[in-house]
C-alpha positions as CSV (number, residue, x, y, z in Angstrom):
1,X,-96.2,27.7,-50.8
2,X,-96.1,28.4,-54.5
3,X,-93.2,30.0,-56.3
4,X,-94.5,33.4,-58.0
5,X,-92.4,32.7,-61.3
6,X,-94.3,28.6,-61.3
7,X,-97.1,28.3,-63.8
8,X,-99.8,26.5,-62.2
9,X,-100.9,23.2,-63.9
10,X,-103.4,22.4,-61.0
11,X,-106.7,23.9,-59.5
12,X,-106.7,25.1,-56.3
13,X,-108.8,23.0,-55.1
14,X,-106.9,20.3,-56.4
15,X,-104.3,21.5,-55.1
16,X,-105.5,21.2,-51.5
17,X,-106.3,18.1,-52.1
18,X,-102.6,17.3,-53.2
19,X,-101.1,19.3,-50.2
20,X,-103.5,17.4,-47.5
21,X,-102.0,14.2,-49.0
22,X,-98.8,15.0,-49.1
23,X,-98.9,16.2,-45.2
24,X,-100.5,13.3,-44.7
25,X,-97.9,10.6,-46.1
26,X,-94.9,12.7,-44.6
27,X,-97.3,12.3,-41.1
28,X,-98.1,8.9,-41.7
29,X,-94.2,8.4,-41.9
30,X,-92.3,10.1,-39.5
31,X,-95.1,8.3,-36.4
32,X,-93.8,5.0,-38.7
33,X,-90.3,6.4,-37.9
34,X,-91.0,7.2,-34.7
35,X,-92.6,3.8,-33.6
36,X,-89.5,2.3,-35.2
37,X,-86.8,3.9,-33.2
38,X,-88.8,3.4,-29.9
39,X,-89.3,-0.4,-30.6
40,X,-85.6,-0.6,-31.3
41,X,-84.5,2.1,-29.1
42,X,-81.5,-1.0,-27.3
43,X,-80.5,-1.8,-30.5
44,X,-79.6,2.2,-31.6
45,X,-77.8,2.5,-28.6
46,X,-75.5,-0.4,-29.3
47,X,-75.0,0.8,-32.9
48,X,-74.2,4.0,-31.6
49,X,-71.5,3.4,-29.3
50,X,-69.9,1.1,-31.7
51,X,-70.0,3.5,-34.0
52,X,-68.3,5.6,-31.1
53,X,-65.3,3.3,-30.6
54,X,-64.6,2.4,-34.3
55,X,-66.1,4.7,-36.1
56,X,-67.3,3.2,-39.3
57,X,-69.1,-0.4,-38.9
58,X,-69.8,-2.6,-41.9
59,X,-73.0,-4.1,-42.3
60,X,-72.0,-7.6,-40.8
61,X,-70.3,-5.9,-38.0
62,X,-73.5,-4.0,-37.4
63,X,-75.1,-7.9,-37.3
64,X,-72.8,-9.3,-35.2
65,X,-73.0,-6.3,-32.5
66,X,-76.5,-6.4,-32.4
67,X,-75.5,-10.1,-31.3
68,X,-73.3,-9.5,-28.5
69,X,-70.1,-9.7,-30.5
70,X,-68.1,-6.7,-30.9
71,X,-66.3,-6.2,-34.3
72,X,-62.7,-8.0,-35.2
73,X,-60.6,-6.1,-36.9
74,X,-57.4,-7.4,-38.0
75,X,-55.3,-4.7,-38.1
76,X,-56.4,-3.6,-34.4
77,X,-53.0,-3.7,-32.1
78,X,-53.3,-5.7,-28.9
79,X,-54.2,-2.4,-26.8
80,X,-53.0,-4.1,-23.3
81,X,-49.3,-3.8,-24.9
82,X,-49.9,-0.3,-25.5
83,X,-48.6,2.5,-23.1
84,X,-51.0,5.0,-21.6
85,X,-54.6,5.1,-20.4
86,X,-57.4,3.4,-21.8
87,X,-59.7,4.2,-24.0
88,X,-62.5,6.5,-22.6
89,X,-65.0,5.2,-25.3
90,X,-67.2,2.9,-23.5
91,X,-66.8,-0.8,-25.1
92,X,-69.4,-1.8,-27.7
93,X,-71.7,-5.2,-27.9
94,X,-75.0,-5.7,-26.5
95,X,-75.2,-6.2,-22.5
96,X,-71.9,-4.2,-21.9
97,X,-71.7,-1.5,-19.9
98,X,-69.1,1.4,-19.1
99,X,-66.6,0.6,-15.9
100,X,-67.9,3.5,-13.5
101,X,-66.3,6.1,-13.4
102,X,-63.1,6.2,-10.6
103,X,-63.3,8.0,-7.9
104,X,-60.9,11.1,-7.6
105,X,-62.3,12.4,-4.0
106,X,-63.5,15.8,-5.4
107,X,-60.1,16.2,-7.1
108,X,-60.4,16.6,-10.7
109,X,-58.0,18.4,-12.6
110,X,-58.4,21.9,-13.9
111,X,-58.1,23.3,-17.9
112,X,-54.8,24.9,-18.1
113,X,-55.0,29.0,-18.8
């Protein structure tokens, strides 16, 4: 819409014509977009769960991980020395998948009040 305190440089009609072509390009772009992400959708989904388990990714870790090679980071501990469970962020790298969840036989435990 126009602001009330704007002057107007344009016609109306002119104006239409400006508008149309602006919804057009912002149209034109976001099916682009959309096309994009679809294509590529694999490829999101491994940038997003390593984004999940270390949280910021350079752009040659982003490279390599669309690759099949997770991130090496040397200041990363050797987690297998650690004490206490495992991490429940799924393990990043093309081709990887989540260990299933274990089963608990209905017992799962409740919030405390």
């Amino acid at each position: 819409g126009h602001s009330i305190a704007r002057t107007q440089n344009l016609s109306d009609e002119t104006q239409t014509v400006v508008d149309e072509e602006i919804h057009r390009l912002v149209d034109e772009s976001f099916e682009h977009a959309r096309k994009i992400i679809t294509t590529h959708l694999d490829d999101l989904h491994t940038i997003a769960r390593g984004l999940l388990e270390y949280e910021t990714l350079s752009g040659d870790e982003i490279k390599d991980l669309l690759k099949g090679k997770p991130p090496v980071r040397e200041f990363a501990a050797d987690v297998t020395s650690r004490p206490g469970p495992a991490s429940a962020v799924p393990a990043a790298g093309r081709g990887k998948k989540a260990p299933p969840e274990p089963d608990t036989g209905g017992l799962e435990p409740k919030p405390a009040t």
